[in-house]
C-alpha positions as CSV (number, residue, x, y, z in Angstrom):
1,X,0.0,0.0,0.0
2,X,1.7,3.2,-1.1
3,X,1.4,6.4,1.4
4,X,-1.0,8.2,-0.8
5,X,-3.5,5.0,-0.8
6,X,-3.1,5.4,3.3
7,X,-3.9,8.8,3.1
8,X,-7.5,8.4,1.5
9,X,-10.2,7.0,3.5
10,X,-11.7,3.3,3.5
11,X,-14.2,4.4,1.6
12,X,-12.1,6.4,-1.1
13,X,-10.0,3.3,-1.2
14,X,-12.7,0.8,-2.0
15,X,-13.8,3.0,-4.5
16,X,-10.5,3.3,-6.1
17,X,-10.2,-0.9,-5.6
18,X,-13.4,-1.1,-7.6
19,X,-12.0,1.3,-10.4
20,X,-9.1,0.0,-10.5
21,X,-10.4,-3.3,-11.1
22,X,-12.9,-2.6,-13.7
23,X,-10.2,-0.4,-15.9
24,X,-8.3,-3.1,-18.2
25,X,-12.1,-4.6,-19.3
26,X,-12.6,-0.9,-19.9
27,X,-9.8,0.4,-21.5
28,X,-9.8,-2.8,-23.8
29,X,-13.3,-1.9,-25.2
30,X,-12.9,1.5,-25.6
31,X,-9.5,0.6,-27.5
32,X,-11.2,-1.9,-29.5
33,X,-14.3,0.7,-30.8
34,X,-12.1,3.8,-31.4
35,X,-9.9,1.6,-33.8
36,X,-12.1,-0.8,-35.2
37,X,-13.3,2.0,-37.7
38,X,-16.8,2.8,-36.2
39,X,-18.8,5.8,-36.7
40,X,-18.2,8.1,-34.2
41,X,-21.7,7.9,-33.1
42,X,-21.5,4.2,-32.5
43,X,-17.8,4.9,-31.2
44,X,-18.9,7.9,-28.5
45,X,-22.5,5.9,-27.7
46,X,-20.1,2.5,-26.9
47,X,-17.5,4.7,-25.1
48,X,-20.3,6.2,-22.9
49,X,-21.7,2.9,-22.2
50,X,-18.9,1.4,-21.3
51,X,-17.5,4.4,-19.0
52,X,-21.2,4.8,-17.1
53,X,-21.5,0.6,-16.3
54,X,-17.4,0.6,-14.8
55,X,-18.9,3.5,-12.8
56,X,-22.0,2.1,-12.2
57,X,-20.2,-1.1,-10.7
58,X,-17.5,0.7,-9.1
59,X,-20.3,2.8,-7.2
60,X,-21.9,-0.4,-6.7
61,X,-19.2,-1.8,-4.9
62,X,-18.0,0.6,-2.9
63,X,-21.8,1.1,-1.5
64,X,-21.6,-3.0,-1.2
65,X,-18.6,-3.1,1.2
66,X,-19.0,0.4,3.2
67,X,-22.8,-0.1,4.4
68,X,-22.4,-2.6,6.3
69,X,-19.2,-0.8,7.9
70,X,-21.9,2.0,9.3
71,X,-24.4,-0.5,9.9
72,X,-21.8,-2.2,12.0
73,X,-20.3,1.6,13.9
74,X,-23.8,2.6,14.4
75,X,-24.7,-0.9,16.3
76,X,-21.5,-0.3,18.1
77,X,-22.3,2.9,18.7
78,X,-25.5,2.3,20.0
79,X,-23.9,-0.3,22.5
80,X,-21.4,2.4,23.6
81,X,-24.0,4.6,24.5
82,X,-26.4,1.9,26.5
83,X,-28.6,1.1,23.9
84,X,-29.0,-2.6,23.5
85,X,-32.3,-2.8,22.2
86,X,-30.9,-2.4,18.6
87,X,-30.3,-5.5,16.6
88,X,-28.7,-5.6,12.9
89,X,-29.8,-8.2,10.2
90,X,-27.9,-10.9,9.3
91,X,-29.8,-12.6,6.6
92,X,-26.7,-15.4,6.0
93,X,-24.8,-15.9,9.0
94,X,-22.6,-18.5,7.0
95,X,-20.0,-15.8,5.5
96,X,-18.3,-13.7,7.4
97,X,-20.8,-10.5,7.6
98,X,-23.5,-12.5,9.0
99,X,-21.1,-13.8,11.7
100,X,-20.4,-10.3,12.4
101,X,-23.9,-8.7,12.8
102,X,-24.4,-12.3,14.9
103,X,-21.6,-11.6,17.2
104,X,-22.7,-7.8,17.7
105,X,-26.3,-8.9,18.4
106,X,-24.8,-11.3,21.2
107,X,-22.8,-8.7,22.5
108,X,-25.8,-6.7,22.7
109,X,-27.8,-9.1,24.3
110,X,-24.8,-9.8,27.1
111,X,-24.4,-6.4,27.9
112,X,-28.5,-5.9,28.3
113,X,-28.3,-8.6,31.0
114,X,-25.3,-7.4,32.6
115,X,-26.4,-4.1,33.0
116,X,-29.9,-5.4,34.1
117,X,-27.9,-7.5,36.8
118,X,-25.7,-4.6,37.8
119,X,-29.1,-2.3,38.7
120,X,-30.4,-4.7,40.3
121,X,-27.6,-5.5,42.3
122,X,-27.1,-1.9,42.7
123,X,-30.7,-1.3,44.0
124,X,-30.8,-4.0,46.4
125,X,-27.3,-2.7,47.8
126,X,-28.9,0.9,48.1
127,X,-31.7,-0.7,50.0
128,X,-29.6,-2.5,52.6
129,X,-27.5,0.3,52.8
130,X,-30.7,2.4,53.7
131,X,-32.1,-0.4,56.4
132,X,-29.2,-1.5,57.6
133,X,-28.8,-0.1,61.4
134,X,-25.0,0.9,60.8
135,X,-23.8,3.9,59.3
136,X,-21.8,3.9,56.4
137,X,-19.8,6.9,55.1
138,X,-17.5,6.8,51.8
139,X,-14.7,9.5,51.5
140,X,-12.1,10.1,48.6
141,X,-8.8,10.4,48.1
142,X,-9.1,14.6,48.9
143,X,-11.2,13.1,52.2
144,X,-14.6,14.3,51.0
145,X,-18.2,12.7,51.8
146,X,-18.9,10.8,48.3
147,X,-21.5,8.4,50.1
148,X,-23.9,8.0,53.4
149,X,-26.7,5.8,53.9
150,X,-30.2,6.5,56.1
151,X,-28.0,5.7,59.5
152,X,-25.0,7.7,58.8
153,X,-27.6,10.9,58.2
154,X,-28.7,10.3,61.7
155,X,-25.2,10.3,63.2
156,X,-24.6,13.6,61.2
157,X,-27.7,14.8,62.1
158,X,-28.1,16.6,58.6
159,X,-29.6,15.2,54.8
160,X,-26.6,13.1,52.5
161,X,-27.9,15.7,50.2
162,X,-26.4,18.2,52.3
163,X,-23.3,16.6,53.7
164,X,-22.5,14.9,50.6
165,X,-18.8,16.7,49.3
166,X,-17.7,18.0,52.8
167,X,-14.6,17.4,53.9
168,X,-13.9,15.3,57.2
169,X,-13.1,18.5,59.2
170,X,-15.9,19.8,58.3
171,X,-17.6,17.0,59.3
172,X,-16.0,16.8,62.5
173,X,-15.1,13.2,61.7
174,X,-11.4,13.7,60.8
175,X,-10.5,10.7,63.2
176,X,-12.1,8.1,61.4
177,X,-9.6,8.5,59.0
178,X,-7.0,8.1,61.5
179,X,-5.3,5.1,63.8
180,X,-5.8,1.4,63.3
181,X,-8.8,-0.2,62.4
182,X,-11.5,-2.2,63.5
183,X,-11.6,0.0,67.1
184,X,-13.2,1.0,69.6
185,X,-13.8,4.8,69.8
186,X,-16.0,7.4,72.0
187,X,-16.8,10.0,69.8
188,X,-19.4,13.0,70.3
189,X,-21.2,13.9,67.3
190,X,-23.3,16.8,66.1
191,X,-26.7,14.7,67.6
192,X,-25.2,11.5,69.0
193,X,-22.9,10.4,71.3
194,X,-21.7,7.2,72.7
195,X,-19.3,4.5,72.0
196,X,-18.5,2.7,68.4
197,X,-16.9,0.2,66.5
198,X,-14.9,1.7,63.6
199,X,-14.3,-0.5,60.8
200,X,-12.5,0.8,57.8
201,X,-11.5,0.0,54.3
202,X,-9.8,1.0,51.2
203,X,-11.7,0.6,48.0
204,X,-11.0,2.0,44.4
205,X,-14.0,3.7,42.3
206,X,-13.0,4.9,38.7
207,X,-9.5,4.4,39.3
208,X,-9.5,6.8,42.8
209,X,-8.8,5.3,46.0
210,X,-12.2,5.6,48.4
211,X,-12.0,4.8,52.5
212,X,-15.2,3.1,53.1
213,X,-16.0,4.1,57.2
214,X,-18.8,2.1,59.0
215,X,-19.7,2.9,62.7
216,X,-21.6,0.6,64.9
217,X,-23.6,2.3,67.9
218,X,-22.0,0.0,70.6
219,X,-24.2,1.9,73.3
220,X,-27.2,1.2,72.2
221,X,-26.4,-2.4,72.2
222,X,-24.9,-2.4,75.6
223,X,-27.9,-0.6,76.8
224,X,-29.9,-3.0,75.4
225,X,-28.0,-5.9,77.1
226,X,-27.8,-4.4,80.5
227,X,-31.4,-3.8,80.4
228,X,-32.5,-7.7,79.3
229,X,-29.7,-8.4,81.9
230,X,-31.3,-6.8,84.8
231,X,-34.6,-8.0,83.9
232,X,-33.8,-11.3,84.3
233,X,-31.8,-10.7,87.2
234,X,-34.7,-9.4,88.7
235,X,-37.3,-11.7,87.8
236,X,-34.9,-14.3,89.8
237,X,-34.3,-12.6,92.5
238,X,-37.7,-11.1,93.3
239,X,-39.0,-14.9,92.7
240,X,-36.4,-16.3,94.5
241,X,-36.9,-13.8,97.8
242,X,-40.5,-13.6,97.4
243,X,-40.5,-17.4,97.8
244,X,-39.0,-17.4,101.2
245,X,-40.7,-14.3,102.6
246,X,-44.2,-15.5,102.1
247,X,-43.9,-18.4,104.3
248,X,-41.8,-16.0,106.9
249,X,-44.7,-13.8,106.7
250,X,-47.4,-16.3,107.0
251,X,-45.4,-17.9,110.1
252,X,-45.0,-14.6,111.5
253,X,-48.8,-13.7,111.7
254,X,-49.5,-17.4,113.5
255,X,-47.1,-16.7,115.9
256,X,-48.0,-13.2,116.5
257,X,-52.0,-14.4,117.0
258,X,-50.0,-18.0,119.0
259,X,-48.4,-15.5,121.3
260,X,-52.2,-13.1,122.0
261,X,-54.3,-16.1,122.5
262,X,-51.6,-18.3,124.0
263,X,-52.8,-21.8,123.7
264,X,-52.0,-25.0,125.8
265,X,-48.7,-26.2,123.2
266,X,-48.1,-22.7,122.0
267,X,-44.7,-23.2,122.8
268,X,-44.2,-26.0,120.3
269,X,-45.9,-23.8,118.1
270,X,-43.8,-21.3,118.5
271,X,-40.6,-23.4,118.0
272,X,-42.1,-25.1,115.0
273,X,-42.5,-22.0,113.5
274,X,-39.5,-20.6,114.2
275,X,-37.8,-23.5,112.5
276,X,-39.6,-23.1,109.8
277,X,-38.5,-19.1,109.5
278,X,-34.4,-20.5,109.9
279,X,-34.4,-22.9,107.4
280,X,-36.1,-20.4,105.3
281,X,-33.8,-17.7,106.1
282,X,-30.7,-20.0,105.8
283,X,-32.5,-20.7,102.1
284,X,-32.3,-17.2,101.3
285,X,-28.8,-16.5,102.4
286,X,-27.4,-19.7,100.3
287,X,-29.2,-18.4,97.7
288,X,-27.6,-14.8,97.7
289,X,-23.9,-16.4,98.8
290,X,-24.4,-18.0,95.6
291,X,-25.3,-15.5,93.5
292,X,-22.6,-13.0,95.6
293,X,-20.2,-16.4,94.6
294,X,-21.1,-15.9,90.4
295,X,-20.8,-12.2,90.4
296,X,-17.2,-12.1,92.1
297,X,-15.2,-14.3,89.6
298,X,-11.8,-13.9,90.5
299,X,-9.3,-13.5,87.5
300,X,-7.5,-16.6,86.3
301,X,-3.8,-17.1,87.6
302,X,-2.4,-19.2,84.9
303,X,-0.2,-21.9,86.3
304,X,0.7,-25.2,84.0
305,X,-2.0,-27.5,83.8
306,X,-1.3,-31.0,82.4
307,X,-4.8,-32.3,81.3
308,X,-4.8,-35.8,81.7
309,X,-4.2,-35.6,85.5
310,X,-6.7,-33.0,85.5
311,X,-9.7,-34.3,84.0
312,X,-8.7,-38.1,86.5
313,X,-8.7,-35.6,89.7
314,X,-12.0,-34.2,88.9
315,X,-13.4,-37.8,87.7
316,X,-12.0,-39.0,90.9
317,X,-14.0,-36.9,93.1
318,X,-17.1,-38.4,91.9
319,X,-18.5,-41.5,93.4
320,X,-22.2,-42.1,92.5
321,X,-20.9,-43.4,89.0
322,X,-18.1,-44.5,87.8
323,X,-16.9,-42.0,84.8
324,X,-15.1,-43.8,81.8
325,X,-11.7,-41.7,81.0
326,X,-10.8,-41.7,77.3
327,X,-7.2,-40.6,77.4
328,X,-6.6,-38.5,74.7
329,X,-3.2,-36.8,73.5
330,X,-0.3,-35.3,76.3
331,X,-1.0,-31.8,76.8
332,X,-0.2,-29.1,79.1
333,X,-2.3,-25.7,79.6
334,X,-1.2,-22.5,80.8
335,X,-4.8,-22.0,83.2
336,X,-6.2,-21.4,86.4
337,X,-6.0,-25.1,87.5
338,X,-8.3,-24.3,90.5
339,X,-11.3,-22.7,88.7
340,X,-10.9,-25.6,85.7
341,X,-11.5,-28.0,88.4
342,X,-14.8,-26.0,89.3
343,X,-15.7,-25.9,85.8
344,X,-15.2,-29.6,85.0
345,X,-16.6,-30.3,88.6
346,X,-19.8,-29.0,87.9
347,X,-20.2,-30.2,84.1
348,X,-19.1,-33.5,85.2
349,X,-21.6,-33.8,87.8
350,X,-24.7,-32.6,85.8
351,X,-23.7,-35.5,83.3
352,X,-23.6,-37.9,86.7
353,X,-27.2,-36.9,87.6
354,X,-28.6,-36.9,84.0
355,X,-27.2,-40.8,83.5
356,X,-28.7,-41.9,87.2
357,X,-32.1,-41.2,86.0
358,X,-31.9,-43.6,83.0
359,X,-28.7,-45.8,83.9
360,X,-26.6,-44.7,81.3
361,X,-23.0,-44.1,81.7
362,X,-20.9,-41.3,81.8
363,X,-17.1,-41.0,79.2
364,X,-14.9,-38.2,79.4
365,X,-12.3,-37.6,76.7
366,X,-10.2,-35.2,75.3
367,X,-8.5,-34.2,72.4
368,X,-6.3,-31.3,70.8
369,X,-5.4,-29.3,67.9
370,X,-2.2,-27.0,67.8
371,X,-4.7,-24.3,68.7
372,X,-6.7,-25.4,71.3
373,X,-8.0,-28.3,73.3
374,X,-11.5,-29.7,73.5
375,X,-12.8,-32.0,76.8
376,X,-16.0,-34.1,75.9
377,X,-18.1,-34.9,78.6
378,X,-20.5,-37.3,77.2
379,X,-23.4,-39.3,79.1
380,X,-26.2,-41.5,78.5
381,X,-29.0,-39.3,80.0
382,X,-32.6,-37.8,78.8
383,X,-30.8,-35.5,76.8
384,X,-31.7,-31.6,76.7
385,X,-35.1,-30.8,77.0
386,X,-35.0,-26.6,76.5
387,X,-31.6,-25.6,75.5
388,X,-32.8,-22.2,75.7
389,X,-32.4,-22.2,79.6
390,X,-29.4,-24.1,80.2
391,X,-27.4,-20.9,80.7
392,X,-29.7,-18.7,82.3
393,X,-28.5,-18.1,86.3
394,X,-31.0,-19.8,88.8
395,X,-32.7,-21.6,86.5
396,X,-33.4,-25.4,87.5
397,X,-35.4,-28.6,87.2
398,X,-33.5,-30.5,90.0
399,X,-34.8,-30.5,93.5
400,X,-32.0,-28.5,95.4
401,X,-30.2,-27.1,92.6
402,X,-28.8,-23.8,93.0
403,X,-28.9,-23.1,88.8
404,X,-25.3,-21.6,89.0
405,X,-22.9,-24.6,87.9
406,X,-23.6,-24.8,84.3
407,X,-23.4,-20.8,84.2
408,X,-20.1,-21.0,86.5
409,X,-18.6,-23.1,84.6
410,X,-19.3,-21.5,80.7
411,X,-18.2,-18.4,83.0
412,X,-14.7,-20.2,83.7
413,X,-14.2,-20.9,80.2
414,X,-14.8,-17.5,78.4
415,X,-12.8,-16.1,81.4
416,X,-10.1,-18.7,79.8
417,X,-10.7,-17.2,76.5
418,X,-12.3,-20.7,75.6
419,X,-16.3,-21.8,75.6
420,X,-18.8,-24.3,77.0
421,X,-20.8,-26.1,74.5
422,X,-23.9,-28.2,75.4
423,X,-25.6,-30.3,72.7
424,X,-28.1,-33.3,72.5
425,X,-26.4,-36.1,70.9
426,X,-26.9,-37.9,67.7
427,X,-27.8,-40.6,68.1
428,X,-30.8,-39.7,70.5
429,X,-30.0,-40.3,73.9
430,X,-28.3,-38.5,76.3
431,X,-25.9,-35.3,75.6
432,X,-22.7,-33.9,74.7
433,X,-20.6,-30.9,77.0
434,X,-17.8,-29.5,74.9
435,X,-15.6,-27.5,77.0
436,X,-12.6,-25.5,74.5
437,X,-9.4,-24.1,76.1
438,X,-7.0,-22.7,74.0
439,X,-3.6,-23.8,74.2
């Protein structure tokens, strides 16, 4: 291709093509009836003919092969600007024009259902952004509000239409963007206060680095627990206390009507009764020594702990039924051997009780990762009946039971950094109490 056939267009060039190719046919006739001793009528009538069909054919070709070229930018064009509802025709998708308009009218389709996905997905993440109880703020790389959902308004106290493009200072949020992330922080802002959980992120949109902030009221959550907390706490205790001052009461007014009308045995009465208030009183003050005994946790004082002689100690101590022991791998803990030994005590001994009412047996095993190390207390009993109570202080369905060990123990454990596990078994019958140390 010479540089003066690049200079000319695509469709100069076809045109050119077509002349090019239709010139020796030409040239030949025109050569053959301006010697062939014609009139010159017949001669300039041929020459005409002949020059108006090449052109003809040339024109004809060059509208042939550039059409479908703006067919084909048009389509393209149309895709480029989000139009995919425009198909071209392909009449013969055999040669290679057909498989061209085929291709764009895939392409077309493809991009329709992306783009359908991508609002869709967008609108449903506006929505959650919107519902979700956390707020969310987006700032660029010059630390300007780009993004805030329905929460993050709140914390601002203003509209996103409003806030949207300040800068952080402005914002009085400047540390957010500071210090290491996920935190704890007590901030004050314009209409809330309180302590959060700062999260942050780096993210890129249209090639400029974003910080994605989110902020989770911690207070709020808190407040909530604390309040569920004491409710419960004082539905035990006011049904705990109330059920050993009615009988004190009751017994009080007898004796107060014993001592007026002062029967023949009103002195047996009387020491009947006062029995009666004792043992009650003595109830009451086990009750709170236990509760006194949950609340006061002491802090663990990690000693080494080898777990094999721990878990035969504690089995040991049991004597209504003999425990299996399932000796598992050596291993040695750095934990508070004395409150373990509560922990496992008490687990150990629910298991004891659940297998005496159905003459199952109770295993103990163990076994460890280089992570942690699990202790499986497993027994033959009725299995859990309401799971949902098993960890709730007080709570009991044994005559005499104090509801604390179970509590105590799971206490012992996250105070470990570990957990306390209770689950129905398998196969049916009885239960399994995982109890997880880390090593």
């Amino acid at each position: 291709m010479t540089r003066a056939s690049r200079r000319l267009g695509h469709d100069a060039r076809a045109f050119a093509m077509a002349l090019a190719g239709g010139l020796p046919g030409a040239a030949v006739a025109m050569w053959l009836t301006w010697r062939g001793g014609f009139a010159p009528k017949i001669e300039w009538t041929v020459t005409l003919l002949v020059v108006g069909t090449w052109l003809g054919f040339a024109i004809r070709v060059r509208e042939h092969v550039v059409r479908p070229l703006h067919t084909i930018s048009n389509l393209l064009a149309a895709l480029r600007e989000g139009d995919f509802s425009i198909r071209g025709r392909c009449p013969n998708i055999d040669d290679a024009l057909g498989l061209a308009m085929t291709e764009i009218n895939a392409l077309g389709g493809t991009l329709r259902e992306q783009r359908l996905g991508a609002l869709e997905a967008n609108t449903l993440l506006t929505q959650v952004m919107a519902e979700v109880d956390v707020a969310i703020f987006a700032f660029d790389h010059e630390k300007r509000l780009r993004l805030v959902n329905r929460a993050g308004e709140r914390v601002l106290g203003q509209p996103a239409d409003r806030a949207r493009g300040r800068s952080v200072d402005e914002l009085g949020m400047a540390q957010l963007l500071e210090g290491e992330a996920p935190r704890r922080i007590d901030v004050e802002f314009t209409h809330q206060t309180g302590l959060w959980e700062l999260r942050r992120r780096s993210f890129r949109r249209g090639g400029v680095p974003h910080e994605l902030v989110v902020l989770c009221d911690l207070e709020r959550a808190l407040r909530e627990q604390e309040r569920q907390a004491w409710q419960r706490l004082v539905r035990v205790l006011g049904h705990e206390i109330n059920n050993s001052l009615a009988p004190i009461r009751s017994l009080a007014g007898n004796l107060q009507s014993i001592l007026t009308s002062k029967p023949e045995d009103w002195d047996d009465d009387m020491a009947r009764g006062l029995a009666v208030i004792e043992r009650r009183a003595d109830a009451l003050n086990r009750f709170m020594s236990a509760y006194a005994r949950l609340a006061r946790l002491p802090p663990p004082q990690p000693k080494p702990v080898d777990v094999e002689t721990w878990v035969r100690r504690v089995v040991e101590l049991e004597k209504r039924l003999a425990v299996d022991v399932v000796a598992g791998p050596a291993v040695v803990l750095e934990a508070d051997g004395d409150q373990l030994d509560q922990a496992l005590i008490n687990v150990v001994r629910n298991a004891v009780e659940a297998a005496l009412e159905t003459g199952g047996s109770v295993r103990v095993a163990w076994t460890a990762t280089a992570a942690s190390v699990d202790v499986h207390i497993v027994d033959e009993g009725p299995g859990i009946a309401d799971s949902g109570n098993l960890f709730v202080p007080f709570f009991t369905t044994k005559p005499g039971g104090s509801g604390i060990g179970l509590v105590l123990s799971r206490q012992i454990a996250e105070a470990h950094r570990g957990k306390l596990v209770l689950c129905n078994n398998p196969s049916g019958r009885g239960c399994t109490a995982r109890l997880t140390l880390p090593r």
